[in-house]
DSSP file (Angstrom, degrees, kcal/mol; ACC not computed):
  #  RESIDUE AA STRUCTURE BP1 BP2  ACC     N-H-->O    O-->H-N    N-H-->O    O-->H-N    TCO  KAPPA ALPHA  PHI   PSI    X-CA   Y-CA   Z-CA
    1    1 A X    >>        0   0    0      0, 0.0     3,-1.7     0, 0.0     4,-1.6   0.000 360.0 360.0 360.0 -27.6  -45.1    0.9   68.8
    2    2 A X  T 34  +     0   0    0      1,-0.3     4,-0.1     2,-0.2    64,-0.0   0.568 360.0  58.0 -92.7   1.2  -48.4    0.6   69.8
    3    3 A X  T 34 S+     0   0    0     63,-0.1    -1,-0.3     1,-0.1    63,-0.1   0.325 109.8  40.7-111.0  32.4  -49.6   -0.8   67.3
    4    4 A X  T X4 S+     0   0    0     -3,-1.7     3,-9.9     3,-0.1    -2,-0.2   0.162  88.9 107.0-123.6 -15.0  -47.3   -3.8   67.4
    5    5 A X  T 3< S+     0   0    0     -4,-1.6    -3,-0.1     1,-0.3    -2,-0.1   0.690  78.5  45.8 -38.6 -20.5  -47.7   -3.9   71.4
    6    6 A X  T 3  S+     0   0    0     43,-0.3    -1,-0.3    -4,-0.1     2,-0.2   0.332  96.2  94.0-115.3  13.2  -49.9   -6.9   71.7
    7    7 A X    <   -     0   0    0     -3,-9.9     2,-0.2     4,-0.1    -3,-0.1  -0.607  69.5-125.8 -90.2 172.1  -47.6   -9.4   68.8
    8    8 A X     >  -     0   0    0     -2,-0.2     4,-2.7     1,-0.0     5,-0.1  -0.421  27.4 -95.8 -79.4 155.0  -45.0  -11.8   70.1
    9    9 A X  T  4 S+     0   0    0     -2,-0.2     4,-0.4     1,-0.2    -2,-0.0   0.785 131.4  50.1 -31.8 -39.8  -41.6  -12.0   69.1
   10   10 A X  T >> S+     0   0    0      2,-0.2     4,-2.3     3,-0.2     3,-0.6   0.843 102.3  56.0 -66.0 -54.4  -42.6  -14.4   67.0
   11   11 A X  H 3> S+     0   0    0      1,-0.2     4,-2.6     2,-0.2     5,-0.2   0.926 115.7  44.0 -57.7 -42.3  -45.7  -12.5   65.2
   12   12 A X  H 3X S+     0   0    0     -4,-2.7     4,-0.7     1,-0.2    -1,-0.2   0.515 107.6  54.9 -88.6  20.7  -43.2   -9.7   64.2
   13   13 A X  H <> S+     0   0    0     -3,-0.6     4,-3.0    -4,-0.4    -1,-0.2   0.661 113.1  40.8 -17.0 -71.6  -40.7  -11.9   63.2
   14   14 A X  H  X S+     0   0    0     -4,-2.3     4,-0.9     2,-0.2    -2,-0.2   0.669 112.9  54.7 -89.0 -21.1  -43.1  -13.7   60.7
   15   15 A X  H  X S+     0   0    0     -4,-2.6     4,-2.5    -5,-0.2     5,-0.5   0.959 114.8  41.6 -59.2 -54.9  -44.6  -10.3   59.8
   16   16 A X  H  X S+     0   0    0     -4,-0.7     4,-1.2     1,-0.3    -2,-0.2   0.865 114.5  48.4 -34.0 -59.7  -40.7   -9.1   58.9
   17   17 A X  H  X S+     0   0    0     -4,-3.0     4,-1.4     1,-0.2    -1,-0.3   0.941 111.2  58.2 -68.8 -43.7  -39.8  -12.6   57.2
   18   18 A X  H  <>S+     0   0    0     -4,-0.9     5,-1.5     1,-0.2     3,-0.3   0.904 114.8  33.3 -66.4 -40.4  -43.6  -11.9   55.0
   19   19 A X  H ><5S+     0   0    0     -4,-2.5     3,-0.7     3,-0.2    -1,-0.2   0.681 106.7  61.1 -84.0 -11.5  -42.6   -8.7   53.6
   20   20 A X  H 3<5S+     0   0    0     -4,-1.2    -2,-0.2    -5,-0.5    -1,-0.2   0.649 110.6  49.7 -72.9 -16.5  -39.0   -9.3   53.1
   21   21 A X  T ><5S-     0   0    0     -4,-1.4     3,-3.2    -3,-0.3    -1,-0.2  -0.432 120.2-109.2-109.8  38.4  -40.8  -12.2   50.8
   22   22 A X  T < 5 -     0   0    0     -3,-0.7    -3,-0.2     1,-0.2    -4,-0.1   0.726  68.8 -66.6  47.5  -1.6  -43.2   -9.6   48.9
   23   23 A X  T 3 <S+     0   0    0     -5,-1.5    -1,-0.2     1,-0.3     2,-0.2   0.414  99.2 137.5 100.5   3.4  -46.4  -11.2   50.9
   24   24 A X    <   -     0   0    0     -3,-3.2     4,-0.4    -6,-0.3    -1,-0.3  -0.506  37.7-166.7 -81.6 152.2  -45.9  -14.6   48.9
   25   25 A X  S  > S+     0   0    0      3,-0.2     4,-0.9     2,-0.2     5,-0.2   0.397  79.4  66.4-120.9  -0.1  -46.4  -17.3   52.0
   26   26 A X  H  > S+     0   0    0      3,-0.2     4,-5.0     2,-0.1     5,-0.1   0.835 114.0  33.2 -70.3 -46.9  -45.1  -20.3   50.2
   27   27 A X  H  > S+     0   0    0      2,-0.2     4,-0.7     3,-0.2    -2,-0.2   0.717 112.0  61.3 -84.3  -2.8  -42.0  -18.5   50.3
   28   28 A X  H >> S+     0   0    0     -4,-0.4     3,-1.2     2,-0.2     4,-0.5   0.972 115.2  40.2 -75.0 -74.7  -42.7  -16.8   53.9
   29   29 A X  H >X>S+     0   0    0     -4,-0.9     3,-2.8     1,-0.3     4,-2.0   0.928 110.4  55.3 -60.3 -56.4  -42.9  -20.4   55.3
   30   30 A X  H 3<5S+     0   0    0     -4,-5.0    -1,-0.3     1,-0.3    -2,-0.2   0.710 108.3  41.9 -78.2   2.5  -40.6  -21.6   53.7
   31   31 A X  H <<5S+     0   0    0     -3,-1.2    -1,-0.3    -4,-0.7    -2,-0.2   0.422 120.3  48.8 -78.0  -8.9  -37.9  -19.3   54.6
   32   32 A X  H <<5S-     0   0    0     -3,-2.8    -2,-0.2    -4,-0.5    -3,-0.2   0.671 113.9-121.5 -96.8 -31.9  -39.4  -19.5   58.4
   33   33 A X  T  <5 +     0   0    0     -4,-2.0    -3,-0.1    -5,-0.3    -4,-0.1   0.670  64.9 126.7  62.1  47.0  -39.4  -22.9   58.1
   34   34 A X      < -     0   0    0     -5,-1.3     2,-0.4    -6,-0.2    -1,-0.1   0.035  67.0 -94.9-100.2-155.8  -42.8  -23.6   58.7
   35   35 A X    >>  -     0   0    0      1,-0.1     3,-1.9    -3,-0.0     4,-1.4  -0.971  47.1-112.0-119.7 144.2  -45.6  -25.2   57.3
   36   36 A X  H 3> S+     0   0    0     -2,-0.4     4,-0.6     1,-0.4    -7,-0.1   0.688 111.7  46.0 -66.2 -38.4  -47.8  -22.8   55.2
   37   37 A X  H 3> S+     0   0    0      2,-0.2     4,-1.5     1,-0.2    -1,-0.4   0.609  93.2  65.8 -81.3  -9.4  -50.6  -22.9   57.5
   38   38 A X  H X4 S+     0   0    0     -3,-1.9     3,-2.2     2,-0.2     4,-0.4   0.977 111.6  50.5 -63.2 -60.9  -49.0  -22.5   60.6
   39   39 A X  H 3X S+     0   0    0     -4,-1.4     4,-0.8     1,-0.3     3,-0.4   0.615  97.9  56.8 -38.5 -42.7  -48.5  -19.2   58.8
   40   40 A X  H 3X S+     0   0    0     -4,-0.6     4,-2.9     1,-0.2    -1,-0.3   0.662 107.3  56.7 -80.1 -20.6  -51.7  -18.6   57.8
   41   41 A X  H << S+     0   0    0     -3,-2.2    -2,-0.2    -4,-1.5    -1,-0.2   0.188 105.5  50.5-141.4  85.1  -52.3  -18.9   61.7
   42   42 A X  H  > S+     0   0    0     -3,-0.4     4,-1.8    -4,-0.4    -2,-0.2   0.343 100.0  59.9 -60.4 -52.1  -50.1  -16.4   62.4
   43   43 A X  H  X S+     0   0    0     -4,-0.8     4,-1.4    -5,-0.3     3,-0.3   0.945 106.9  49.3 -46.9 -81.9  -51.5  -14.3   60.2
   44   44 A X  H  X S+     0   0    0     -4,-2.9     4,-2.7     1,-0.2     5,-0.2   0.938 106.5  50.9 -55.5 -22.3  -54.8  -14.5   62.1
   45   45 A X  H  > S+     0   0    0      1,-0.2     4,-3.6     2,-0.2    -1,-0.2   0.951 110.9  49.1 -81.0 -21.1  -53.7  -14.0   65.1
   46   46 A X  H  < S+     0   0    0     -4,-1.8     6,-0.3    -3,-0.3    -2,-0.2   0.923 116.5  45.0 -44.1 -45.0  -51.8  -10.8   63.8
   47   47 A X  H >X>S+     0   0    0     -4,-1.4     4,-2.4     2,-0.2     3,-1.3   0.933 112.9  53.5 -73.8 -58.5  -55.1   -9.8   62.0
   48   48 A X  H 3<5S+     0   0    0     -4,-2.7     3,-0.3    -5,-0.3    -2,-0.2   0.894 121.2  26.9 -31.7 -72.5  -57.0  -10.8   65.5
   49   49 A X  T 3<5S+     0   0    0     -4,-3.6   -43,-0.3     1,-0.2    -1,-0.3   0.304 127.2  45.6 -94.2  31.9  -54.7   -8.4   67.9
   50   50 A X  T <45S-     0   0    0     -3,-1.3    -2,-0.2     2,-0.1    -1,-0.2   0.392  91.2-138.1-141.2 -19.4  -53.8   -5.8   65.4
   51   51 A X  T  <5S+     0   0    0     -4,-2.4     2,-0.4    -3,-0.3    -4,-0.2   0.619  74.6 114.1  52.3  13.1  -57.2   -5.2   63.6
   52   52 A X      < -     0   0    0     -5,-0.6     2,-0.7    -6,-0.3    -1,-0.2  -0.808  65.3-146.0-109.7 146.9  -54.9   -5.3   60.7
   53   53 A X    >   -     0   0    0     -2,-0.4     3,-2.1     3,-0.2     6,-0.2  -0.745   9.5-154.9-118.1  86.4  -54.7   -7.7   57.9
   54   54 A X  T 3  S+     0   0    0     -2,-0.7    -1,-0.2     1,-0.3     9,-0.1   0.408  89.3  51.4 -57.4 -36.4  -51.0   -8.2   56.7
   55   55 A X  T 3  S+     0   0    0     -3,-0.1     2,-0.4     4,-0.0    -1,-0.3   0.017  88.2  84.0-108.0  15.9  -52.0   -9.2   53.4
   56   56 A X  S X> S-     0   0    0     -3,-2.1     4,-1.1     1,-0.1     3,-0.6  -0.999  81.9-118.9-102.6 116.6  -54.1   -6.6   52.5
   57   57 A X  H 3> S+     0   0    0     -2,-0.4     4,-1.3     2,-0.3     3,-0.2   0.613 106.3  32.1   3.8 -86.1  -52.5   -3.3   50.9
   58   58 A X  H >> S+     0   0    0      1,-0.2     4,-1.1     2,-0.2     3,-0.5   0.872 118.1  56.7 -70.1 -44.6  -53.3   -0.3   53.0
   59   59 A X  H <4 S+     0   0    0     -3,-0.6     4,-0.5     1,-0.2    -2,-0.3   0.456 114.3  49.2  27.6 -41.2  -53.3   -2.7   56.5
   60   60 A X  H 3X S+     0   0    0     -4,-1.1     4,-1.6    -3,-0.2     5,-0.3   0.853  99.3  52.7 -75.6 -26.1  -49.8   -3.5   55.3
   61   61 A X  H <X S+     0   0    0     -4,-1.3     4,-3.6    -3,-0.5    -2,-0.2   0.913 107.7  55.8 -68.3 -34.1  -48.2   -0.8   54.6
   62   62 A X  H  X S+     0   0    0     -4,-1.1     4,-1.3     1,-0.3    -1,-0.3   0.701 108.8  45.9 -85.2  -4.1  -49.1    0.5   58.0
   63   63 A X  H  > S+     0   0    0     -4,-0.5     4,-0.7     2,-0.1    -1,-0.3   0.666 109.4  56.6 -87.2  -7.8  -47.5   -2.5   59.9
   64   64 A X  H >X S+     0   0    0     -4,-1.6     4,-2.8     2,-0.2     3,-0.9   0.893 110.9  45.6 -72.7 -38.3  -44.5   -2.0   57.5
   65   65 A X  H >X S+     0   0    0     -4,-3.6     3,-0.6     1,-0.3     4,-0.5   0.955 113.5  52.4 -38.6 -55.6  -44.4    1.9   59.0
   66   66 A X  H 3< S+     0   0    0     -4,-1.3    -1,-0.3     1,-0.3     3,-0.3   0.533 110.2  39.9 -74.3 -17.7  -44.8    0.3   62.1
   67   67 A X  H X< S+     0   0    0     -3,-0.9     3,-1.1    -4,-0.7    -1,-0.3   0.566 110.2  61.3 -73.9 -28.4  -41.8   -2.3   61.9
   68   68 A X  H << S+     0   0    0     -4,-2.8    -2,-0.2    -3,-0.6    -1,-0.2   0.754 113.9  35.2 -93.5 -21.3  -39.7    0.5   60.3
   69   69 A X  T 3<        0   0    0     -4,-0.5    -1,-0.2    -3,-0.3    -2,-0.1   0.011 360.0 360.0 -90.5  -6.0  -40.2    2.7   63.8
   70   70 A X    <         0   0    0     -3,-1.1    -2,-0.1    -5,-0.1    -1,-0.1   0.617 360.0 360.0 -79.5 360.0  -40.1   -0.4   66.1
């Protein structure tokens, strides 16, 4: 939980929607119904309060841990 403490509804929301889509972000926005770059920042600000990078391997798996515990 604490490592999700400082996202929004929103940031885990669009983390959720981004692995529930394999990491592809054409299909993460469009299933969000966003524009691909609003996505991409989203993605930084995840990267930004999370020191994690959603779209990198190891840095995902531990925000999937962390969603799966939320």
């Amino acid at each position: 939980k604490e490592l999700l403490s400082g996202l929004t509804p929103k940031l885990i929301a669009t983390l959720k929607t981004l692995f529930e889509h394999n990491l592809q972000l054409n299909a993460t926005a469009e299933a969000l119904g966003i524009h691909r770059h609003t996505l991409t920042y989203r993605l930084e600000k995840i990267r930004a309060t999370c020191q994690l990078d959603p779209l990198q391997f190891q840095d995902a798996i531990k925000l999937q841990i962390a969603l799966w515990f939320e």
